[in-house]
N, C-alpha and C positions, 0 to 999 in steps of 0.2 A: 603368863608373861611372855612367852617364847613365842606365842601369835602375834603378839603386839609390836613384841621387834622383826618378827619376818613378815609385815605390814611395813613397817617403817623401810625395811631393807628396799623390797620391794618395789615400793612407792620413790626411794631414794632413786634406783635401779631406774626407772621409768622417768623418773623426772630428766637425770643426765642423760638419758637416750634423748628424751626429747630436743633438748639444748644442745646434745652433737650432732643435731640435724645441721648447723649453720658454722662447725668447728671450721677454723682456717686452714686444716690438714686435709677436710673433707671428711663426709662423716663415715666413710667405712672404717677408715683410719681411727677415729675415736669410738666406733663401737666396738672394735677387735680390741683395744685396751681397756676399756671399758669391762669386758668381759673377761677378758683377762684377770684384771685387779678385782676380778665379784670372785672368778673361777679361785684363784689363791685364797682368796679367804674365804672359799667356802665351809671348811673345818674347825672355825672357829666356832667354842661351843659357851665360851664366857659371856655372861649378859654385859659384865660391864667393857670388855674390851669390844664387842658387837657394838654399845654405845660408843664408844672413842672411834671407832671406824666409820659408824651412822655421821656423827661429827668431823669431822676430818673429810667426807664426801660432801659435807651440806658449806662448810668451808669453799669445796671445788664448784660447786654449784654457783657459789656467790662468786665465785672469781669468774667462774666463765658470762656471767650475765655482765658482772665490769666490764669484760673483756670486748663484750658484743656492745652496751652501747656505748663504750668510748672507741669501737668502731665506725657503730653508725656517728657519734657524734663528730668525727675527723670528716668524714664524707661529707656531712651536710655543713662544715664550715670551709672544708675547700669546694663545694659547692656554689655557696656562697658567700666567699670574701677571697676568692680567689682572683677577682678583679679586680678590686682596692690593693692588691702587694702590687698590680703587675701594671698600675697609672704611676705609682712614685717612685 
């Protein structure tokens, strides 16, 4: 069981590394916290509180993918309807 979650961990780990390639702080900034927030809870030895922390990062995952495309989605509408505000 204890590989399974330090799979999950891991995998978690690498996912938001991936996804603070494009963070709005930049992404040194979000891997120094990043590792930060793995570094503190490295001592945890409970499976079920390792699961509420697996959850709780997979939470952060899905907010920073909102995050990113209701970015790109502002770009590509003052992209493109940025003319239509600026005739009336």
């Amino acid at each position: 069981m204890a590989n399974s979650l330090r799979r999950e961990v891991l995998n978690l780990y690498k996912n938001l590394l991936f996804l603070g390639r494009d963070y709005p702080k930049g992404a040194d900034y979000f891997k120094r916290r990043l590792k930060n927030v793995f570094l503190k809870n490295k001592d945890v030895k409970d499976p079920e509180k390792i699961k509420e922390l697996i959850a709780r990062g997979e939470f952060v995952m899905k907010e920073l993918e909102a995050l990113y495309f209701l970015r790109k989605y502002r770009a590509m509408k003052q992209r493109y309807y940025s003319d239509t505000n600026k005739t009336n």
